[in-house]
C-alpha positions as CSV (number, residue, x, y, z in Angstrom):
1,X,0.0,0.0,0.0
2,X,3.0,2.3,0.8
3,X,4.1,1.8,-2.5
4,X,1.2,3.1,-4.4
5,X,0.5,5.8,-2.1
6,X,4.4,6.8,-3.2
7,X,4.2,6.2,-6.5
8,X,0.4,8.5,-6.6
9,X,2.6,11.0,-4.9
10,X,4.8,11.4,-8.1
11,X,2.6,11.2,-10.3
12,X,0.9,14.0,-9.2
13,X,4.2,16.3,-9.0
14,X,5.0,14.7,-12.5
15,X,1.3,15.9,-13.8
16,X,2.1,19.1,-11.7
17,X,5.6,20.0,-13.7
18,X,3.6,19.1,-16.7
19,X,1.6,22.5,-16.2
20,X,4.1,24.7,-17.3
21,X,4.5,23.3,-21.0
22,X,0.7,23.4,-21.6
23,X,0.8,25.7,-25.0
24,X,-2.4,27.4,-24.0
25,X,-4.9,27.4,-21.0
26,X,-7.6,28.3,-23.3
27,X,-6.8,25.3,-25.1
28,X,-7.2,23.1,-22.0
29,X,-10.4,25.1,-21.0
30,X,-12.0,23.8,-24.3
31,X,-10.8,20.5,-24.3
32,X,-12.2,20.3,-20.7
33,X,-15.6,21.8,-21.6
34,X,-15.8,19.6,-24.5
35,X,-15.2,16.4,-23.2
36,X,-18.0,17.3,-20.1
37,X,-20.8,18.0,-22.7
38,X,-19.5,14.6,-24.6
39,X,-20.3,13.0,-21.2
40,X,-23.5,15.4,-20.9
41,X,-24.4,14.0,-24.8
42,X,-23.6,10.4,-23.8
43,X,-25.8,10.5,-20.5
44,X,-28.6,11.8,-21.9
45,X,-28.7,9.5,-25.3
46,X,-30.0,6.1,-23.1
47,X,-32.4,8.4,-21.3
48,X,-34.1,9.8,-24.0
49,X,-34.3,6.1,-25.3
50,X,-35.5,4.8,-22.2
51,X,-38.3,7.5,-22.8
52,X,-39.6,6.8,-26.7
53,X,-39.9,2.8,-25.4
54,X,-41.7,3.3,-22.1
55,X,-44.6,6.0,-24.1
56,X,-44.7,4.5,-27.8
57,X,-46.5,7.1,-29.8
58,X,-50.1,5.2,-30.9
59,X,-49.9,6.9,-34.5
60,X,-47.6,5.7,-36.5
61,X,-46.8,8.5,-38.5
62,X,-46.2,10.6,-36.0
63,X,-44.1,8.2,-34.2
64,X,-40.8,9.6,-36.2
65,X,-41.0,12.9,-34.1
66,X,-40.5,10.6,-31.2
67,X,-37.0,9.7,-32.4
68,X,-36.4,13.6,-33.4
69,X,-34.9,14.3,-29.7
70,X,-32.4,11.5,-29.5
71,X,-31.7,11.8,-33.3
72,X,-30.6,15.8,-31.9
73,X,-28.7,14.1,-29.3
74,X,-26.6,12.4,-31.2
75,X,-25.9,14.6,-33.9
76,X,-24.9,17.0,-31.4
77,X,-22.4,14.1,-29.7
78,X,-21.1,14.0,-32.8
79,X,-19.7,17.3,-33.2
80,X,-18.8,17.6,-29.6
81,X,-17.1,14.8,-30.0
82,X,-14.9,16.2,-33.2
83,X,-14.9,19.3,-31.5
84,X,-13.0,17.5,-28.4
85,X,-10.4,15.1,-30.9
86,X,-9.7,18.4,-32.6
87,X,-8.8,19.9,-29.1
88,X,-6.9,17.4,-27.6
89,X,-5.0,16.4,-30.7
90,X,-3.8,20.8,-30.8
91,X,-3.1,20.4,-27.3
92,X,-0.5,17.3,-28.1
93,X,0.4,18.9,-30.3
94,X,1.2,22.3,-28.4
95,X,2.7,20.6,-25.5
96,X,5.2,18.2,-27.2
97,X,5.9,21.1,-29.1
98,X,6.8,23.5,-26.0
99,X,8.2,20.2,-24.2
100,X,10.7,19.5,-27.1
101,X,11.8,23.0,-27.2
102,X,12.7,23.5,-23.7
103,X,14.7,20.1,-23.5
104,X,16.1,21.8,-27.2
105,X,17.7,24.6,-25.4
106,X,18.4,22.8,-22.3
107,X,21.0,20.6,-24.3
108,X,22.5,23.1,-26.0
109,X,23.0,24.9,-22.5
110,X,24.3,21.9,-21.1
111,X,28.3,22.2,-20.2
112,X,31.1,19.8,-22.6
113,X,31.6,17.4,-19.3
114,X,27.6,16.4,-18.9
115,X,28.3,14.8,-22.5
116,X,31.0,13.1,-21.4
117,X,28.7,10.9,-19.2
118,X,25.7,10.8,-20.8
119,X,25.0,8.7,-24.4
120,X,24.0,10.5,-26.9
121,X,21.6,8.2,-27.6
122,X,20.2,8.8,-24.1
123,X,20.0,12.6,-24.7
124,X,18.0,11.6,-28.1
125,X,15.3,9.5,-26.2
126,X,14.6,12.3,-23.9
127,X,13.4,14.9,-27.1
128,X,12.2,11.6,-28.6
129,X,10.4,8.8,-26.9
130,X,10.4,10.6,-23.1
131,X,8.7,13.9,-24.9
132,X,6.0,11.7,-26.7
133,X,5.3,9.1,-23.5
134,X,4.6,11.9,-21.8
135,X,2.4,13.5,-24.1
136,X,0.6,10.9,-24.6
137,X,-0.3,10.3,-21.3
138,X,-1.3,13.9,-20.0
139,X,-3.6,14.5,-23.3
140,X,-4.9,10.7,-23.8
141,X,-4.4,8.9,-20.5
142,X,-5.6,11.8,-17.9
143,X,-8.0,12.8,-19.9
144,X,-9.6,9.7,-20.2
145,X,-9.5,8.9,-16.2
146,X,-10.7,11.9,-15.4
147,X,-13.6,11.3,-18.5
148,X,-13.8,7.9,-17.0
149,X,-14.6,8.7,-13.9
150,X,-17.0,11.0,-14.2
151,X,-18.5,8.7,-16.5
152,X,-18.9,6.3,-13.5
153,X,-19.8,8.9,-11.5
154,X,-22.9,10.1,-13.0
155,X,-23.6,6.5,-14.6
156,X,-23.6,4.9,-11.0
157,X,-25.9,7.6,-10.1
158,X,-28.3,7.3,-12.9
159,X,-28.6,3.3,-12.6
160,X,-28.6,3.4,-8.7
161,X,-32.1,6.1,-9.6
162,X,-33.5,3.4,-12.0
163,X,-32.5,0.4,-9.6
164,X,-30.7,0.1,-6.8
165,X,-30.3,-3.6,-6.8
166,X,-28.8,-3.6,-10.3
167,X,-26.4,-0.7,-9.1
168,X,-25.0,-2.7,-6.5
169,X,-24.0,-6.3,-8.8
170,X,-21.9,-3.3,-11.0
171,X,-20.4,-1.7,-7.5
172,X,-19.1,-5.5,-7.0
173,X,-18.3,-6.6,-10.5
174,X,-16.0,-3.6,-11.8
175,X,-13.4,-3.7,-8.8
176,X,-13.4,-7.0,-9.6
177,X,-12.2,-6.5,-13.4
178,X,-9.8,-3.3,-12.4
179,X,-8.0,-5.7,-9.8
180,X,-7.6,-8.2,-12.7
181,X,-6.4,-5.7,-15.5
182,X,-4.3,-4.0,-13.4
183,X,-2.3,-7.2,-12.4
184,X,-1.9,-7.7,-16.2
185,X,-0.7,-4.4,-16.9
186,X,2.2,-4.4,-13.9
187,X,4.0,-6.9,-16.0
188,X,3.4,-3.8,-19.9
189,X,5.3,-1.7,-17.7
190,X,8.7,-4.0,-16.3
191,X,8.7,-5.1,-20.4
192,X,8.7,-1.2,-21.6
193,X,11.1,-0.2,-19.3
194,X,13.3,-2.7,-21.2
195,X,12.0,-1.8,-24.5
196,X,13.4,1.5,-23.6
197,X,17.4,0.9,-23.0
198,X,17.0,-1.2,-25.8
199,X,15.7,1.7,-27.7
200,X,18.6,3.8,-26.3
201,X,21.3,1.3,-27.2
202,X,20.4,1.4,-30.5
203,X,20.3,5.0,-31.2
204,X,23.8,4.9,-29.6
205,X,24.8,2.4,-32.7
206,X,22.7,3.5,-35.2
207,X,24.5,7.6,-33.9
208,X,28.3,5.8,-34.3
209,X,27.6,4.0,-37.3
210,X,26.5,6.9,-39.4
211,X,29.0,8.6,-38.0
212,X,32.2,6.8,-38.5
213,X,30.8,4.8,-41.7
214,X,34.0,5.2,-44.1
215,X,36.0,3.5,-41.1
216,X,33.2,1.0,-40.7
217,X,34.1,0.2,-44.7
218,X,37.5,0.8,-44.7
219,X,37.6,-1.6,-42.2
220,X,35.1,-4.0,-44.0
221,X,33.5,-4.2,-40.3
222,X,30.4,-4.4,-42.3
223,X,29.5,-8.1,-41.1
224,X,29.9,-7.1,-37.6
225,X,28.4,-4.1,-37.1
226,X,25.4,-6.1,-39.2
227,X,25.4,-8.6,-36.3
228,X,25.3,-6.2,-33.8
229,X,22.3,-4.5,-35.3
230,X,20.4,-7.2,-35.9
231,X,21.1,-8.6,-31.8
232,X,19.6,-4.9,-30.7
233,X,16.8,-5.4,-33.7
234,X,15.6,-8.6,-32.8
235,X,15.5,-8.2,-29.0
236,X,13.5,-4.8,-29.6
237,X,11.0,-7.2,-31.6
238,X,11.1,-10.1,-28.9
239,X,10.0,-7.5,-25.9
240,X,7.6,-5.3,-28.8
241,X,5.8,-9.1,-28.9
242,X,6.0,-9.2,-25.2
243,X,4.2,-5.8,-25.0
244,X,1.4,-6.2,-27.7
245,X,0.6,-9.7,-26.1
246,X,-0.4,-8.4,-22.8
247,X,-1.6,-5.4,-24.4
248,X,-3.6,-8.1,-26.4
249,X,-4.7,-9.6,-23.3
250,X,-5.8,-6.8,-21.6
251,X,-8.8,-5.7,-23.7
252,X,-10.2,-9.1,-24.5
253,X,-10.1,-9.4,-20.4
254,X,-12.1,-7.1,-19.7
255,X,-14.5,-7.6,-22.4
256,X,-15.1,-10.9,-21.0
257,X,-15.2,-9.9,-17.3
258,X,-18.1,-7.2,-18.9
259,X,-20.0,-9.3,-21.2
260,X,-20.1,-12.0,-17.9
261,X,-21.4,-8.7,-16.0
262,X,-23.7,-8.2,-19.1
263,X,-25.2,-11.8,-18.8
264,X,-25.3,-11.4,-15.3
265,X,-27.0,-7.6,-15.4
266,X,-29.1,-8.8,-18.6
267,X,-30.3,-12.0,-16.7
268,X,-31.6,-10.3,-13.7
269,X,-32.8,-7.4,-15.4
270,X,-35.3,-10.2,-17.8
271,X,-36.6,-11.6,-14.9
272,X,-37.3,-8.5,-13.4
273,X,-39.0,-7.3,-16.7
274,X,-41.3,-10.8,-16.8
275,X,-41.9,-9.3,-13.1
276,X,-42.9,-6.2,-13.6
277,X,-40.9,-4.6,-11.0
278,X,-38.4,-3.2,-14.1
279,X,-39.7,-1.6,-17.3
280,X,-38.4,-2.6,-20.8
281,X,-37.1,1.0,-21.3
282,X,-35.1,0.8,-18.1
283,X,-33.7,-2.6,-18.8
284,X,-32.5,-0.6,-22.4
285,X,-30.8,2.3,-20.9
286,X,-29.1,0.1,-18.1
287,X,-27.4,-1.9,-21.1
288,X,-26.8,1.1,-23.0
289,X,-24.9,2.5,-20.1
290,X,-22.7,-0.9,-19.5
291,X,-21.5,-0.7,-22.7
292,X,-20.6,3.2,-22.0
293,X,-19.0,1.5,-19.0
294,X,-16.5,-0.6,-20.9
295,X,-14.0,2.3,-22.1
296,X,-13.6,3.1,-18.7
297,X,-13.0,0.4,-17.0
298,X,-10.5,-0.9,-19.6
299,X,-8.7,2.5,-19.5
300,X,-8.6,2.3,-15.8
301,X,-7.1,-1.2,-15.8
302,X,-4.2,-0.3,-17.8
303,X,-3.6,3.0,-16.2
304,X,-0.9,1.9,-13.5
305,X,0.8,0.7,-15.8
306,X,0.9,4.3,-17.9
307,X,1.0,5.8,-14.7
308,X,4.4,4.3,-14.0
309,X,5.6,4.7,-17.3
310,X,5.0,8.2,-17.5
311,X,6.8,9.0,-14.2
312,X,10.0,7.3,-15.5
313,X,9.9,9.8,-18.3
314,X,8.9,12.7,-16.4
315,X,11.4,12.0,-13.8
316,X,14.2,11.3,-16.8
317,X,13.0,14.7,-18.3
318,X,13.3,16.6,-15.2
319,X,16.5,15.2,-13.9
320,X,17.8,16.4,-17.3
321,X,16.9,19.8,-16.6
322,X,18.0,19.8,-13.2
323,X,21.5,19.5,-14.7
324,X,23.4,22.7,-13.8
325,X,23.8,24.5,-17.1
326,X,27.5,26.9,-18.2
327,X,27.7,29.3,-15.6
328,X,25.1,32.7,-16.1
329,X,26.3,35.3,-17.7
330,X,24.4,37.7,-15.5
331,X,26.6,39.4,-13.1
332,X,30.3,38.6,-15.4
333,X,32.3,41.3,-16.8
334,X,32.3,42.5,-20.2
335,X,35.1,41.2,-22.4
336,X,33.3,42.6,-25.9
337,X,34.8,46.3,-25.5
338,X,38.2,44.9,-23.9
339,X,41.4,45.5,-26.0
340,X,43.9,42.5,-26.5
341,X,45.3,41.5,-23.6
342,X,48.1,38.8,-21.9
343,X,47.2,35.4,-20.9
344,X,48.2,34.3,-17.3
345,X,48.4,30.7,-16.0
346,X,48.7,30.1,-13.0
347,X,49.3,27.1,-10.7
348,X,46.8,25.5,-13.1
349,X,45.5,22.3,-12.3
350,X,43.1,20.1,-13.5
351,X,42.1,16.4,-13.8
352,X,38.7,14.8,-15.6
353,X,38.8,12.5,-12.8
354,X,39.6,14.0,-9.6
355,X,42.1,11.2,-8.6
356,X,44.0,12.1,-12.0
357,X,45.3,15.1,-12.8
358,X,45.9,16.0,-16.5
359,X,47.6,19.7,-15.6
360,X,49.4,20.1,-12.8
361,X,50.8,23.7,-11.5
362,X,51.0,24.7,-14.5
363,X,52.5,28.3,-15.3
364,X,53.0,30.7,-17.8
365,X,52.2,33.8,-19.7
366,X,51.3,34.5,-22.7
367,X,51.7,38.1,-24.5
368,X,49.4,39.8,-26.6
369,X,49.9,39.7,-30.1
370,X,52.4,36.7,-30.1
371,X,52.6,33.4,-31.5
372,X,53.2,30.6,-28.7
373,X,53.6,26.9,-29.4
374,X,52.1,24.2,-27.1
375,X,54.3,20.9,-27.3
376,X,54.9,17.7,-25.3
377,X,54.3,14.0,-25.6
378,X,50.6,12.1,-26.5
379,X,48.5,12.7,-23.0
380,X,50.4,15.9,-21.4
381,X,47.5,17.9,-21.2
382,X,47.5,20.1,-24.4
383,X,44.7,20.0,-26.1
384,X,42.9,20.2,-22.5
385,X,44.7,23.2,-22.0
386,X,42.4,24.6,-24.7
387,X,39.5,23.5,-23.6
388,X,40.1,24.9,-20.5
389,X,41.1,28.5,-22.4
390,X,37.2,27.8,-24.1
391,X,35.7,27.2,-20.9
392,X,34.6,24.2,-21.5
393,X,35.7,22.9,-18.3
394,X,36.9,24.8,-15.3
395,X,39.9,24.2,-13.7
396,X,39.9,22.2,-10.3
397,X,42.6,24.8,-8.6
398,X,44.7,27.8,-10.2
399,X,43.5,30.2,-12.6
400,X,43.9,31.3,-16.3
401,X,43.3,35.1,-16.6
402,X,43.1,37.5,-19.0
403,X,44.3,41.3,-18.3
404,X,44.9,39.9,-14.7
405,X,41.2,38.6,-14.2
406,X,40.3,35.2,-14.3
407,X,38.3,33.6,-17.4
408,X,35.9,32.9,-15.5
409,X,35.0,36.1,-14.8
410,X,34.2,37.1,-17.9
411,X,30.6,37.1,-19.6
412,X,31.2,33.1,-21.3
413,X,29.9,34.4,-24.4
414,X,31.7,37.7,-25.2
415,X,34.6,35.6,-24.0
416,X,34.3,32.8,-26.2
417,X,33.2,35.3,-29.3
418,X,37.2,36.3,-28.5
419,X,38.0,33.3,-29.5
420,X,38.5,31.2,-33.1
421,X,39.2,27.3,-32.9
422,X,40.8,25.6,-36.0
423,X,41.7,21.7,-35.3
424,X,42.8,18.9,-37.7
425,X,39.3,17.7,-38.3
426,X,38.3,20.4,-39.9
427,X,34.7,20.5,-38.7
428,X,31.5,21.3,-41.3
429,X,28.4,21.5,-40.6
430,X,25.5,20.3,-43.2
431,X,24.3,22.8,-45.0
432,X,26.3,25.1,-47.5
433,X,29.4,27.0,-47.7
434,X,27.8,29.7,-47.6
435,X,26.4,28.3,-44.1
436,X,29.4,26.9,-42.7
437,X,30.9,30.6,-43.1
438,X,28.7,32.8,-41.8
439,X,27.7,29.9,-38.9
440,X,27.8,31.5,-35.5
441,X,28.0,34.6,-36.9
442,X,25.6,37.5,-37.4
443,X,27.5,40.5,-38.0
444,X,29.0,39.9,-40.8
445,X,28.6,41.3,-45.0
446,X,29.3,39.5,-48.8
447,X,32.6,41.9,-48.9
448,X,34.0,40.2,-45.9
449,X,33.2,36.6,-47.3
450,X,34.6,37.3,-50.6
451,X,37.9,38.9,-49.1
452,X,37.8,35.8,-46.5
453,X,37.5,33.3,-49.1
454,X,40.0,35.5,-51.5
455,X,42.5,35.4,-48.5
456,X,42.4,31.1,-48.5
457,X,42.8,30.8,-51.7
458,X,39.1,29.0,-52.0
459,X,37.1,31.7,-54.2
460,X,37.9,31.0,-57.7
461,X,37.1,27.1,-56.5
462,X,33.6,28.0,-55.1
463,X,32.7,31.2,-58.1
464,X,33.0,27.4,-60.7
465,X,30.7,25.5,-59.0
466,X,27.4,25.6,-60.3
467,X,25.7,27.1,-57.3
468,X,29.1,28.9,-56.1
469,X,28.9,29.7,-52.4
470,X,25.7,27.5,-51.8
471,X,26.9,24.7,-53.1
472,X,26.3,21.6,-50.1
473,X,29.1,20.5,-48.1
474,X,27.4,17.0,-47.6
475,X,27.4,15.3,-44.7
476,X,30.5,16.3,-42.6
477,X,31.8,18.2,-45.9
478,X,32.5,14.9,-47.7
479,X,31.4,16.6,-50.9
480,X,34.7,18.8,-50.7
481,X,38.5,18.0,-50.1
482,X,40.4,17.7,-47.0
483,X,42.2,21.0,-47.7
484,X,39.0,22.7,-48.5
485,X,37.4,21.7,-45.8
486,X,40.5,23.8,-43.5
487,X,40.6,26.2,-45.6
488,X,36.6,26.9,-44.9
489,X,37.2,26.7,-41.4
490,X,40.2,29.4,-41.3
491,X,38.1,31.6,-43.8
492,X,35.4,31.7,-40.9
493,X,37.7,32.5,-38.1
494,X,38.8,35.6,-40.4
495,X,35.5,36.7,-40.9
496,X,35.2,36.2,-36.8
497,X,37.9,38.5,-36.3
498,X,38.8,36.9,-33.5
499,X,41.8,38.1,-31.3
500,X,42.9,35.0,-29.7
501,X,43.4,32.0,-32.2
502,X,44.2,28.8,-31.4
503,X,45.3,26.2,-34.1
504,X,45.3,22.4,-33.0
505,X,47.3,19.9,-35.4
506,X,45.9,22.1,-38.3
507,X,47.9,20.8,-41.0
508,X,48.6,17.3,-39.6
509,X,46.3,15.8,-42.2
510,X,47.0,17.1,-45.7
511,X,48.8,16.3,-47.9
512,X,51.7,18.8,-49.1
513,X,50.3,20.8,-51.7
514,X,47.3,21.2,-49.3
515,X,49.4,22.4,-46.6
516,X,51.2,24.7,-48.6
517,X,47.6,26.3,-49.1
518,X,46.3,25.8,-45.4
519,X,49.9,27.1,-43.9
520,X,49.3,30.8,-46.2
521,X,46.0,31.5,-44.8
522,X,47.0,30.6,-41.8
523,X,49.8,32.9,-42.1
524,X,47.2,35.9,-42.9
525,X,45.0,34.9,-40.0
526,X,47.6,34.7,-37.4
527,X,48.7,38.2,-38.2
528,X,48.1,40.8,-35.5
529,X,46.4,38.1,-33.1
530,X,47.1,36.1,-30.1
531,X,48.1,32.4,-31.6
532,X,48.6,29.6,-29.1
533,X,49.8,26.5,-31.4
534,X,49.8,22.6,-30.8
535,X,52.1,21.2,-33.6
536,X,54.2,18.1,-33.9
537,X,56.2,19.7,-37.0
538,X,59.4,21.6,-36.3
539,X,58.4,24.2,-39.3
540,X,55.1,24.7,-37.7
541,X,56.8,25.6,-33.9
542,X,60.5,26.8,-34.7
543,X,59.4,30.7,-35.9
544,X,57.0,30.9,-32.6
545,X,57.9,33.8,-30.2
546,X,57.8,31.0,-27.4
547,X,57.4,27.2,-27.0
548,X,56.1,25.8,-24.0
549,X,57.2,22.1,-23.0
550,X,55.0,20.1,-21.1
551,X,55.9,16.8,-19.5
552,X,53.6,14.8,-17.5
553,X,51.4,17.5,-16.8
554,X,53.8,19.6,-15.7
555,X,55.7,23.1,-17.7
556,X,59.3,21.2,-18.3
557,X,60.5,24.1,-20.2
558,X,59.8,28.0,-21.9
559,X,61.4,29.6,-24.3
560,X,62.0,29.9,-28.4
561,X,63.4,27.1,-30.2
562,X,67.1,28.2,-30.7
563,X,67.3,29.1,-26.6
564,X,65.8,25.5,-26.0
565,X,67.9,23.5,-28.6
566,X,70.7,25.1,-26.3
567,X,69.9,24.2,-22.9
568,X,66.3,22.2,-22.7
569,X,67.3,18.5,-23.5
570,X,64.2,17.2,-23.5
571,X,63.1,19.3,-25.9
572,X,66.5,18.3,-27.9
573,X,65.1,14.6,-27.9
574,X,60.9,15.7,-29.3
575,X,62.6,17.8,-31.9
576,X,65.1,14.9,-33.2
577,X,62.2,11.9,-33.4
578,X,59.9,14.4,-34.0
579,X,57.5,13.0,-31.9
580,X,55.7,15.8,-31.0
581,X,51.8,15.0,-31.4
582,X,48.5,15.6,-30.1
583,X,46.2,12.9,-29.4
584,X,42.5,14.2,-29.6
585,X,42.1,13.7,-25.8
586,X,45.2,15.2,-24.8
């Protein structure tokens, strides 16, 4: 009993956080009023019934104005009823609508380190399936009990006036069948529970196979990754059978459990007809209601079940947005009108698990306007260096300011609009160039995308294709070249204007020729700007205004490369088996 009483108690707060993702009260006001006068419509329909059979008209033809009221009655249902589909289906529509929206813009609050916990195919089943189970219930389910029970309501009233005795076998009978569906449905809700990690394992393959599908051929992993499928595939179907079985069992119970109550009810009501002590018209409209009875007692039966169900997704929905977002920006200082400044670390340490540190007491500066180079062994910490100059993590002790105040001080948007990433993978979004430029940008005009694309070396390419600069990129920019790809990517940070660039591996992938082309626009954007460099090629590093060594976490040596070649011996050994590189995780 203390189970149920806890499990009514959430789903009332679930139903309660529902509220604020209604799309209209109005809405709701009508879809209430309209179901009460469909109840009205239904009540009244075995009454008026009841009437024509109990005073038959003598002349015939006249008789057909008899029907005229209940003939009213149910033309009227009949629109109310549209009337009420056509309100609750807006009002699904509305609130998986708003409810998709919020969790929208919650995940694209949500900081770089909840994603480094959390599937991405268990992000995808809270906008997909979550969003529509609970949908579903609040505009189907609810609505129905709630229908549902007035329906029993104002039935149980209505037979208990015609005849008491006949009110009391249904008082017994329908507990009876509730108990029974109820028991049934326990056992939908343990198999959709399962149905659901299924569901979230295979978005997780179905995310990483589209994803990394040249590797998958490359690798001719075809056959497996077929087999792995079809395991996920096959034990989705084996619990979906599971589910429309006892979904299957759940209606035909309780239509036997009613039509026994019918033969029961119809039974006693013909003997009391043959008595006299019960009309023919009352006998009628007790049927009639029975049948009205069925809905209801079915929907009740499998309610726990939904009830359950829903308050899995509802709690999985709100423990998403209970995750604490990037820090505010109300409150942080202004970084937009802030000229170019040096960058400070200091004692910086940090560790993506607290019992391993990737940085540790890490300083240095960095001046304005200069080029510095980032280098060290696979796993010393410099690419997380950079995430931690993004913000995309903060540190777990020290500080990396700017000017003399810390990053984190900063508004995190003005900040990060300082800021221009270029890395080896080149990163496109789908769309166009002409997207993939301007993406992240607003302020921005055509003579700064021509002069950015001039700059690369990329506009007499794009001014031949046939639709020029909205030509599609294709999935990832598969539709264009390694080197155009970069090249797209440094032409945006130009028309960014950023003043603190920072370049990670950015030729590493091309070939020569490419380079050649990537290493020139580079050139251009690097001029006048803050450039902080992770390179494993002694051309990239050896012209830098400073190198900084890093060694096990730790700053093992500063300087520029002739001063270091001179005294730094471990920088002596990276530079002769040039083994200087950046592992994505770094």
């Amino acid at each position: 009993m203390k189970e149920y009483w806890i499990r009514f108690r959430e789903g009332v707060m679930a139903i309660k956080s529902i509220r604020y993702f209604l799309p209209s009260r109005k809405l709701v006001i009508f879809a209430i009023l309209a179901a009460l006068f469909e109840i009205v419509a239904t009540v009244v329909t075995p009454v008026a019934v009841m009437d024509i059979i109990d005073n038959p008209l003598m002349e015939v033809h006249l008789s057909i104005f008899k029907y005229l009221p209940v003939l009213m009655i149910l033309f009227i249902k009949l629109l109310i009823s549209s009337f009420h589909y056509l309100m609750l289906s807006n009002l699904a529509a509305g609130l998986l609508k708003n409810l998709r929206l919020k969790i929208w813009e919650k995940i694209l609050r949500l900081p770089i380190s909840f994603y480094d916990s959390v599937s991405n195919g268990e992000t995808m089943s809270r906008l997909t399936n979550d969003a529509i189970v609970i949908k579903d219930f609040f505009t189907t389910e609810t609505f129905s009990v709630i229908s549902g029970s007035i329906y029993l309501v104002i039935i149980g009233a209505i037979i208990f006036i015609i005849d008491w005795k006949i009110s009391l076998l249904i008082i017994f009978a329908i507990p009876a069948t509730l108990l029974l569906i109820s028991f049934i449905a326990r056992r939908e809700y343990d198999i959709s529970q399962s149905i659901q990690r299924e569901t979230e394992e295979f978005q997780n393959r179905i995310n990483q196979v589209l994803y990394e599908i040249r590797t998958i051929k490359s690798s001719q992993a075809e056959e497996y990754e077929s087999i792995q499928g079809q395991k996920i595939i096959r034990n989705l179907f084996r619990l979906s059978s599971m589910e429309n079985k006892i979904f299957a069992l759940i209606q035909p119970c309780a239509n036997i459990l009613l039509m026994l109550l019918f033969l029961v009810i119809f039974g006693y009501c013909s003997i009391r007809v043959s008595q006299g002590s019960l009309s023919a018209g009352q006998f009628v409209a007790v049927i009639f209601y029975l049948f009205e009875l069925t809905g209801p007692v079915t929907i009740f039966g499998s309610f726990s079940a939904k009830l359950l169900k829903f308050i899995v997704s509802a709690g999985r929905i709100n423990q998403l947005f209970a995750e604490e977002e990037e820090p505010g920006i109300s409150g942080k200082l202004s970084a937009s009108l802030l000229p170019p400044q040096d960058i400070e670390v200091q004692g910086l340490n940090f560790g993506y698990q607290n019992n391993r540190m990737i940085l540790q007491s890490v300083d240095f500066r960095i001046q304005k306007g200069s080029v510095t180079a980032i280098i060290g062994e696979s796993g010393v910490g410099k690419t997380t260096f950079f995430l931690l100059l993004e913000r995309f993590y903060l540190p777990s002790s020290g500080n990396i300011c700017y000017g003399g105040v810390p990053i984190q001080d900063y508004d995190l948007y003005e900040w990060r609009n300082k800021i221009a990433y270029v890395s080896q993978e080149a990163p496109l979004m789908q769309g166009t160039i002409h997207d993939n430029l301007t993406y992240g940008i607003e302020d921005y005009d055509n003579e700064e995308l021509t002069k950015a694309l001039l700059d690369v070396g990329l506009l007499e390419f794009i001014e031949k294709l046939p639709k020029g600069i909205h030509t599609k990129v294709g999935e990832r920019g598969t539709n264009l070249s390694g080197g155009q790809r970069q090249r797209i990517v440094i032409a945006r940070a130009l028309i960014r204007k950023p003043e603190i660039l920072l370049l990670d591996e950015a030729t590493s992938h091309l070939d020569s020729t490419s380079e050649f082309l990537v290493q020139n626009s580079l050139n251009k954007l690097m001029k006048g700007r803050t450039t902080i460099i992770i390179a494993h090629r002694l051309s990239t590093i050896e012209n830098s205004d400073q190198i900084i060594i890093l060694k096990d976490g730790k700053t093992a040596g500063i300087g520029y490369h002739r001063e270091l070649m001179e005294n730094n011996r471990l920088y002596r050994s990276l530079v002769s088996k040039q083994q200087i590189y950046e592992s994505p995780f770094a």
